[in-house]
C-alpha positions as CSV (number, residue, x, y, z in Angstrom):
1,X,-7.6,1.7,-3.6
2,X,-11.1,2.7,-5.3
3,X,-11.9,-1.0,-5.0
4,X,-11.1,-1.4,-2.0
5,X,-13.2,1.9,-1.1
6,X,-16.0,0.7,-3.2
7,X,-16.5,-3.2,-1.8
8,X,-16.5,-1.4,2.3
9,X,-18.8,1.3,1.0
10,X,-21.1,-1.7,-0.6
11,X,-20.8,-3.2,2.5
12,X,-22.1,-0.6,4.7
13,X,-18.9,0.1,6.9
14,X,-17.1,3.3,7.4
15,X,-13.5,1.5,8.1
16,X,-11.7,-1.5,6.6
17,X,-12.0,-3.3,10.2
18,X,-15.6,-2.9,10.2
19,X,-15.3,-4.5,6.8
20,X,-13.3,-7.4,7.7
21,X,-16.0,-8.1,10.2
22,X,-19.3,-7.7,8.2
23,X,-20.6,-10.9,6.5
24,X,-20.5,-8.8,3.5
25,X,-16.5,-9.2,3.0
26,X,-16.4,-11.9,-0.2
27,X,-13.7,-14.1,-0.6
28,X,-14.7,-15.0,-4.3
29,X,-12.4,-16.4,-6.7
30,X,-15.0,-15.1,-9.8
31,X,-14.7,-11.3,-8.8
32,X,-11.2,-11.4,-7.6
33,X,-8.1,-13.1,-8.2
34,X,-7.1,-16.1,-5.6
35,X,-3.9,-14.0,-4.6
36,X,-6.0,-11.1,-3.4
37,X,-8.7,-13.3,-1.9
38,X,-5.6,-14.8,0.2
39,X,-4.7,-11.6,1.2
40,X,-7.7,-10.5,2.3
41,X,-8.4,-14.6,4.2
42,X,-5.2,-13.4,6.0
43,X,-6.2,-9.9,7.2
44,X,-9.8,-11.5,8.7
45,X,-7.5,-13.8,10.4
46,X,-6.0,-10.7,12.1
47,X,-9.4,-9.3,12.6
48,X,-10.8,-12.5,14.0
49,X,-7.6,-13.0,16.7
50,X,-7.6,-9.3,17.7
51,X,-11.8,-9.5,18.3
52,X,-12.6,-10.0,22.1
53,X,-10.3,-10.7,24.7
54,X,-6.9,-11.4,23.7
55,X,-5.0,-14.5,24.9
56,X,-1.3,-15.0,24.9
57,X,-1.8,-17.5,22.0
58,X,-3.9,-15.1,19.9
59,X,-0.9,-12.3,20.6
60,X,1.6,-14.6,20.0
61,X,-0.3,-15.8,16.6
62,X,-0.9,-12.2,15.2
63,X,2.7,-11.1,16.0
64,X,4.3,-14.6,13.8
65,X,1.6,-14.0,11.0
66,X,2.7,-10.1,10.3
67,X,6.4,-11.1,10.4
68,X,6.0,-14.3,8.6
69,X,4.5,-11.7,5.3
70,X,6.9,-11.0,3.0
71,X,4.2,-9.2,0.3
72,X,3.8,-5.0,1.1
73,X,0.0,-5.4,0.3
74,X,-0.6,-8.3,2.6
75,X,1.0,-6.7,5.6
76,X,-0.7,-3.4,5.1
77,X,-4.2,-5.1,5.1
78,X,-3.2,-6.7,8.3
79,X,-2.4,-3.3,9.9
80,X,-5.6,-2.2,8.9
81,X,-7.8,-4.8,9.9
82,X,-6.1,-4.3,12.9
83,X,-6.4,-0.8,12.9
84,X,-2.9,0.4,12.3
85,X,0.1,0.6,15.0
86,X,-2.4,2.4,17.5
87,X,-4.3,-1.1,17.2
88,X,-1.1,-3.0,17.7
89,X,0.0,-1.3,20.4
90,X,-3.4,-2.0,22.3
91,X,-3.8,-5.8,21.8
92,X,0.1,-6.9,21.4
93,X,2.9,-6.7,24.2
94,X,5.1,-4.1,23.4
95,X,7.7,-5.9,22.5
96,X,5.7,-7.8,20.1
97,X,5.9,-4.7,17.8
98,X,9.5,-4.7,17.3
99,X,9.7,-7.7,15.0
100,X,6.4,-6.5,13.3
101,X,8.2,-3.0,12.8
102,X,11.5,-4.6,11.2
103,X,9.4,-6.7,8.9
104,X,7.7,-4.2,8.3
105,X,10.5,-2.2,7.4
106,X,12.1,-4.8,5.3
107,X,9.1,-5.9,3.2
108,X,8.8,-1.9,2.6
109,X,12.3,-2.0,1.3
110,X,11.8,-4.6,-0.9
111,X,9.1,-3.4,-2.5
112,X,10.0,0.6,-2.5
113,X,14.0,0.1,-3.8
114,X,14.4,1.0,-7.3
115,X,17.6,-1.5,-7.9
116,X,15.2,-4.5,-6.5
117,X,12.5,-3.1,-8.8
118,X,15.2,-3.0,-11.9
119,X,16.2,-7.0,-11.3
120,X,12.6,-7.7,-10.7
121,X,11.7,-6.6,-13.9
122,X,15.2,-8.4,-15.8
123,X,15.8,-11.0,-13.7
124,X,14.3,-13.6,-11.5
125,X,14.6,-12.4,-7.8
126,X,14.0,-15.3,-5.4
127,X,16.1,-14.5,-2.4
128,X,16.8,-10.9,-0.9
129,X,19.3,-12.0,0.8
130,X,21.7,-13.4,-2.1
131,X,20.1,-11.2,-4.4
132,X,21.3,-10.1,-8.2
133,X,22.7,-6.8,-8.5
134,X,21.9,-3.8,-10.9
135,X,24.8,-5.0,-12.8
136,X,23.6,-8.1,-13.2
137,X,20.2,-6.0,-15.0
138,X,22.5,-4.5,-17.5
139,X,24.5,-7.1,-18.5
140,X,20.5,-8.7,-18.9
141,X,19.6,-5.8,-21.0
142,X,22.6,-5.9,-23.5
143,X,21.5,-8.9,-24.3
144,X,17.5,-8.3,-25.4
145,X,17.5,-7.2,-29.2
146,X,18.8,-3.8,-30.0
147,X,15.6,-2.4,-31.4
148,X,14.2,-2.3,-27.4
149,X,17.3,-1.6,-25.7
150,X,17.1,2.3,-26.4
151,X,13.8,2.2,-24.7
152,X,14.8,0.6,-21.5
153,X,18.2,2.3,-21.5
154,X,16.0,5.7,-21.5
155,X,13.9,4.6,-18.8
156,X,16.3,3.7,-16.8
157,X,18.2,7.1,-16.6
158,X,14.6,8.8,-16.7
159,X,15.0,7.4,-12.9
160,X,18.4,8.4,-12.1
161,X,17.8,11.1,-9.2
162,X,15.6,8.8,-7.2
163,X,17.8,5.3,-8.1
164,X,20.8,7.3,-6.6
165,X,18.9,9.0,-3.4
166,X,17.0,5.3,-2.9
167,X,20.7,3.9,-2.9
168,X,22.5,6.9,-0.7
169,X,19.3,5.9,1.9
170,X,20.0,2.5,1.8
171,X,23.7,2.5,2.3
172,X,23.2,5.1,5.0
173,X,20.6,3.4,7.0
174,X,23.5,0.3,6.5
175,X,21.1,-1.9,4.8
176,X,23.9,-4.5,3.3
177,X,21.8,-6.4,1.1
178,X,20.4,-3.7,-0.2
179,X,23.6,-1.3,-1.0
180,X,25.2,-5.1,-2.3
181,X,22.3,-5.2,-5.0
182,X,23.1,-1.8,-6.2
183,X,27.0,-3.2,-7.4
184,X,28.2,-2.7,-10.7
185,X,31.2,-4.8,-11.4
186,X,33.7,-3.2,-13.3
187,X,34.0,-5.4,-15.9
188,X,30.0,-4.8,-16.8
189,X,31.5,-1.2,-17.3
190,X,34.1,-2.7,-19.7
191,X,31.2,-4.2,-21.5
192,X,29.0,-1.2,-22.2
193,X,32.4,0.7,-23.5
194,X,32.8,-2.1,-25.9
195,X,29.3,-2.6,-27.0
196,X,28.2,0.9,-27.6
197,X,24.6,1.1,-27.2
198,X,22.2,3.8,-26.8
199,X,23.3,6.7,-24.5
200,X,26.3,4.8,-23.7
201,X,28.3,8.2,-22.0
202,X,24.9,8.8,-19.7
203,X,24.6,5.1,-18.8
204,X,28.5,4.3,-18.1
205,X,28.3,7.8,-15.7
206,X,24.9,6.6,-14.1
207,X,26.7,3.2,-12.9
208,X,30.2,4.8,-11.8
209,X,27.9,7.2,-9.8
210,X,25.6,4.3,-8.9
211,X,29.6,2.5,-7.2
212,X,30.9,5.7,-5.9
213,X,27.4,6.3,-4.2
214,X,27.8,3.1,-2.4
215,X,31.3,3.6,-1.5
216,X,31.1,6.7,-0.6
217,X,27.9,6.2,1.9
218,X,28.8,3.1,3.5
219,X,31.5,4.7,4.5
220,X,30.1,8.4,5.8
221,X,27.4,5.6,7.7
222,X,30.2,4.6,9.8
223,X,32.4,8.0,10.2
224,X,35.1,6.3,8.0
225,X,37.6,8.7,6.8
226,X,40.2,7.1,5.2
227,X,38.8,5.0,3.0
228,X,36.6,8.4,1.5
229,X,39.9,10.4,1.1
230,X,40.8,7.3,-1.3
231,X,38.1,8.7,-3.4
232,X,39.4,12.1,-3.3
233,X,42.2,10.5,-4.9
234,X,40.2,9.4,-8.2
235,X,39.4,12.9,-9.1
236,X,43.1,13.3,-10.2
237,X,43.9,9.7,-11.0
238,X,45.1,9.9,-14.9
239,X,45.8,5.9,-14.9
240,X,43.9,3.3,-16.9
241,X,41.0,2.2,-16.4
242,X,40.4,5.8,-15.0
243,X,38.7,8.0,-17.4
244,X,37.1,11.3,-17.7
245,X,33.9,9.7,-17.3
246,X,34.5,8.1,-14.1
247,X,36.2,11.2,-12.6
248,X,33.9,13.5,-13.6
249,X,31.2,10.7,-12.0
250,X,33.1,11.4,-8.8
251,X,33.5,14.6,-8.6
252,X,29.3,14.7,-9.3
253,X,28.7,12.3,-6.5
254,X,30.4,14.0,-3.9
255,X,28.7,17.3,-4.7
256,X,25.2,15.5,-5.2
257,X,25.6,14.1,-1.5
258,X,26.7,17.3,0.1
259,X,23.9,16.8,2.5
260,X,24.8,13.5,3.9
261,X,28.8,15.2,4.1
262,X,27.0,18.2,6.1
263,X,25.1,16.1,8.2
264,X,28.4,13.8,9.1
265,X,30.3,17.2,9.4
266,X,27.2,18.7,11.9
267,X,27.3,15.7,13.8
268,X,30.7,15.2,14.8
269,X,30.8,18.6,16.0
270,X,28.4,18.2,18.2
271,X,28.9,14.7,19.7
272,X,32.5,13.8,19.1
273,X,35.6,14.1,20.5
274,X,38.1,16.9,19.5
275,X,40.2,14.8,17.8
276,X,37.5,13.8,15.7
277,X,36.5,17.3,15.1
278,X,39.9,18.0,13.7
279,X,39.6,14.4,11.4
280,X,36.4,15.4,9.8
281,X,37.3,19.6,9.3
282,X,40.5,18.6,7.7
283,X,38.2,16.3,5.4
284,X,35.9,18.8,4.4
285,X,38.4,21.2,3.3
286,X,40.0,18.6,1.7
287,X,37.0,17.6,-0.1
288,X,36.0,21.4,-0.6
289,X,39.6,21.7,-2.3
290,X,39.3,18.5,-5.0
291,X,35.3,19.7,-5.8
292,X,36.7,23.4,-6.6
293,X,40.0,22.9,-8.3
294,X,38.1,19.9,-10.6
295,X,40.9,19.7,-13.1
296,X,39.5,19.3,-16.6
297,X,42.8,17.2,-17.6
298,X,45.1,15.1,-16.3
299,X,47.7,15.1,-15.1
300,X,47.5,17.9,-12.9
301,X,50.3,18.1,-10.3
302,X,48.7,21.7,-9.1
303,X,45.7,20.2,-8.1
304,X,47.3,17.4,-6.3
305,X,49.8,19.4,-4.2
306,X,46.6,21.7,-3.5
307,X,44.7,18.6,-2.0
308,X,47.6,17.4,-0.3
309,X,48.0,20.9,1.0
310,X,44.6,20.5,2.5
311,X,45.6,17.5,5.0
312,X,49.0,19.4,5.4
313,X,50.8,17.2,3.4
314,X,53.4,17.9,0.2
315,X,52.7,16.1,-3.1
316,X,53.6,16.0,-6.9
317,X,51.7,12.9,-8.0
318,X,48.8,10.9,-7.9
319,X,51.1,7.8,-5.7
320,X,52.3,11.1,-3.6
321,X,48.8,12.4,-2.5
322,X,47.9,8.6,-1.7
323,X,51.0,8.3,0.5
324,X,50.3,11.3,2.2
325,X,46.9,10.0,3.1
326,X,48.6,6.6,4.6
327,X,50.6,8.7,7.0
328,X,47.4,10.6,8.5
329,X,46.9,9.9,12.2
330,X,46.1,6.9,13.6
331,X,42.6,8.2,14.4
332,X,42.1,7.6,10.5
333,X,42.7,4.3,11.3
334,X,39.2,3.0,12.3
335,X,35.8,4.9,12.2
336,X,34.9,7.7,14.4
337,X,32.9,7.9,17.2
338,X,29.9,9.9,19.4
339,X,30.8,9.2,22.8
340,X,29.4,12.9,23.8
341,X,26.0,11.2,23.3
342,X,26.6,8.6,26.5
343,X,27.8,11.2,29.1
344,X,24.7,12.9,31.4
345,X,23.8,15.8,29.0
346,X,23.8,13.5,26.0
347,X,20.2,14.4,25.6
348,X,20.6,18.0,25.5
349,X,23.6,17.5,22.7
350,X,20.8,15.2,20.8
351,X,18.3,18.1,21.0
352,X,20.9,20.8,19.8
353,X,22.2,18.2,16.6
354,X,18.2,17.4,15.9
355,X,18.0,21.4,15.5
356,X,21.1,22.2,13.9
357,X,20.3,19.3,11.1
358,X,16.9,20.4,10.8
359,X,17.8,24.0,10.3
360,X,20.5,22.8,7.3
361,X,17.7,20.4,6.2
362,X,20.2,17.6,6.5
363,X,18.3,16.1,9.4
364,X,16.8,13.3,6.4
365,X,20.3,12.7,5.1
366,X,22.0,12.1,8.4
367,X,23.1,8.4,8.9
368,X,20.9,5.7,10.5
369,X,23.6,5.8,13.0
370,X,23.8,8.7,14.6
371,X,19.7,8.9,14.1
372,X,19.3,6.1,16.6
373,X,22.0,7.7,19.1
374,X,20.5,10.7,19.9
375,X,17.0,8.8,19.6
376,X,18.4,6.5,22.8
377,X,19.7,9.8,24.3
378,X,17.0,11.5,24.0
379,X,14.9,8.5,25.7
380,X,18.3,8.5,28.5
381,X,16.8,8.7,32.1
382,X,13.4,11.3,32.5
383,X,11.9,12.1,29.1
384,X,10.4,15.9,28.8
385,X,8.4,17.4,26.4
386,X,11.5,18.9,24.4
387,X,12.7,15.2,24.0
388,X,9.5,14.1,22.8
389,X,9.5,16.6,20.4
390,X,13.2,15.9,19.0
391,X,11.9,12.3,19.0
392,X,9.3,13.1,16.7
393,X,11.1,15.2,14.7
394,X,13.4,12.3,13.8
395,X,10.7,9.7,13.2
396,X,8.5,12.3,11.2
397,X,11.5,13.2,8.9
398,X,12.8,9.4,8.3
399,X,9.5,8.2,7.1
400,X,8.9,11.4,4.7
401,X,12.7,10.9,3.5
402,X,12.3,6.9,3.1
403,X,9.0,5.1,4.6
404,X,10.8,1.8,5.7
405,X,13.3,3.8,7.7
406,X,10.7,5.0,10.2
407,X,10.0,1.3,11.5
408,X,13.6,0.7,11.6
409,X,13.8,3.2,14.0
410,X,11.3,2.4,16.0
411,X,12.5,-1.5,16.1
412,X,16.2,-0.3,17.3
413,X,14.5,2.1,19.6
414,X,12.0,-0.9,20.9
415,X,8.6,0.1,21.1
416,X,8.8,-0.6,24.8
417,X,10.9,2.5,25.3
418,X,9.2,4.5,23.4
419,X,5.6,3.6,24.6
420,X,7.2,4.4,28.0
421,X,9.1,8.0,27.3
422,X,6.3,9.8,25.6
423,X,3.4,11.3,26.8
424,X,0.6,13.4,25.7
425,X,0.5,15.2,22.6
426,X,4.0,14.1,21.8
427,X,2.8,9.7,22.3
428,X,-0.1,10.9,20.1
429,X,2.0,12.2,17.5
430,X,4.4,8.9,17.1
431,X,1.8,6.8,17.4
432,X,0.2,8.8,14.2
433,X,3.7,8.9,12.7
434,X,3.9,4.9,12.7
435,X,0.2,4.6,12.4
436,X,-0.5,3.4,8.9
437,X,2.0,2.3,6.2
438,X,1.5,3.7,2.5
């Protein structure tokens, strides 16, 4: 960045645009590499088809260049020589910006997600959308001569709390690929048990957590019960291939994503239906129930019947307590829904959720999901200031939480609705909000 502030400083310009246009900009192979020279070539482009009046053509060519970049810097020097979203909103169509926003969001993602950044640096990464997974990076690591495993290994785990919340945030906001590059097979697992290398107890718990993270997320995303209850079930579990390790990794998951439980919990409450009140309650005391009776061995037929007590169920075994589960109501059956958000006060429910969550400081944590419901409720029929606000309160907590899920937002949303619902100081604030990618 002091280059870049240095070479539009040299060029007597107080912005990157003026830059872009000044016959000072150099496109020199000798004082910079050819890849950065490209970069910059494609960002004048930009500059050049946004100067003067602005044809359909020159629109149409700006939007298919941003969305055709797949490189983070390249795309942010074409919002700049554009002069951010504020820029793209004045010379595009706004609906233009929502394929420029989801690339956006997805070259972000690549670049910003620790498990991409992991095979990147073990394996060769050519397509995102069959990618390798993180499993795939240890089983390449095992193999590299002991004497530089311990190093790795360290680093690694040095990046646990932000490889798991980078992972919770992608399986929330329902990015597939992304949450299907952060699989551990169990059979890599088996491996690392057998092998024995450095820190092997802290690197087996970092990839049960890494699964159970996953699984545990992609289904709160979707207000999927049943299948999280299964996980209940592994706390107790004293069958092979369970071991302390794992449950103990369970039991650490489930407390470590309390949030995302509380935001689930906070939402239901406020948008769903009663049955689905009841589904998620009996949950969280069931869950509340397995985290505070953790047994410390197994088996421990107390500490089952307790949990099955919870869903008001009897059970003296593991294969009981999954039984009882089975016979749940149907409503367990599929995910739940927020219908509350569609009826004719569905923004004033969105407004009281955005509160609640913000109060709890959950609001970051909640699912991509509901975010986007109570966004479109909020934007439902005449738009007031206290909707702008809740708007912005979203969008403003998305991108501080995880950058790329601000411009995911605003793509599901459509610019076009947005551009039309705000107004004032509230449109000046999104358009700040989505103004300049980092």
């Amino acid at each position: 960045m002091q280059t870049v502030k240095h070479h539009v400083v040299n060029s007597e310009n107080t912005t990157i645009r003026g830059y872009f246009s000044s016959e000072a900009t150099q496109f020199d192979p000798g004082s910079d590499s050819l890849r950065e020279n490209i970069k910059k070539e494609k960002a004048k482009i930009i500059y050049d088809l946004a100067s003067g009046a602005t044809g359909d053509a020159e629109e149409d060519e700006i939007r298919d260049r941003i969305v055709a970049s797949e490189n983070s810097y390249e795309i942010i020097r074409m919002f700049g020589a554009i002069d951010g979203w504020p820029g793209l909103d004045d010379e595009l169509p706004e609906g233009h910006l929502d394929p420029i926003a989801a690339q956006l969001a997805q070259v972000l993602d690549q670049r910003d997600y620790p498990v991409y950044q992991l095979i990147r640096r073990y394996l060769t990464l050519l397509d995102y959308d069959n990618s390798p997974n993180l499993g795939d990076c240890i089983d390449k690591l095992l193999t590299w001569p002991k004497q530089f495993q311990a190093a790795e290994i360290d680093q690694i785990l040095g990046q646990k709390p932000e490889l798991l919340r980078r992972i919770a945030s992608a399986a929330m906001r329902q990015r597939v690929n992304m949450t299907g590059a952060a699989l551990v097979h169990p059979d890599v697992i088996q491996r690392v048990l057998g092998i024995a290398p450095h820190r092997r107890d802290d690197l087996v718990s970092l990839m049960h957590e890494v699964n159970y993270t996953t699984r545990i997320c992609h289904e709160l995303a979707r207000l999927n019960f049943q299948p999280l209850y299964a996980v209940l079930t592994d706390m107790v579990d004293p069958n092979p291939p369970m071991t302390n390790l794992q449950r103990v990794a369970c039991r650490d998951s489930c407390k470590r994503l309390h949030r995302e439980f509380a935001a689930a919990r906070d939402s239901v409450d406020v948008a769903g239906s009663n049955e689905a009140k009841a589904t998620i309650n009996r949950f969280m005391t069931t869950l509340k129930t397995a985290i505070d009776n953790f047994p410390t061995n197994v088996p421990s037929p107390g500490v089952v019947g307790q949990i099955a007590a919870a869903i008001g169920a009897a059970a003296a075994s593991v294969e009981d307590l999954r039984t009882a589960i089975l016979n749940l109501p149907d409503l367990l059956a599929g995910a739940l829904s927020l219908p509350k958000f569609l009826d004719s006060n569905g923004d004033d429910l969105a407004r009281a959720l955005v509160s609640k969550l913000q109060s709890q400081q959950t609001l970051a944590h909640t699912s991509w999901h509901v975010k986007i419901q109570m966004i479109n409720a909020l934007l439902s029929g005449s738009t007031d200031d206290d909707d702008e606000i809740a708007i912005n309160a979203v969008m403003r907590t998305a991108k501080a939480h995880d950058q790329a899920e601000v411009y995911q937002l605003a793509a599901a949303a459509t610019w076009e609705s947005l551009y039309t619902s705000m107004n004032g100081d509230e449109y000046d604030e999104l358009e700040n909000i989505l103004n300049m990618p980092i």
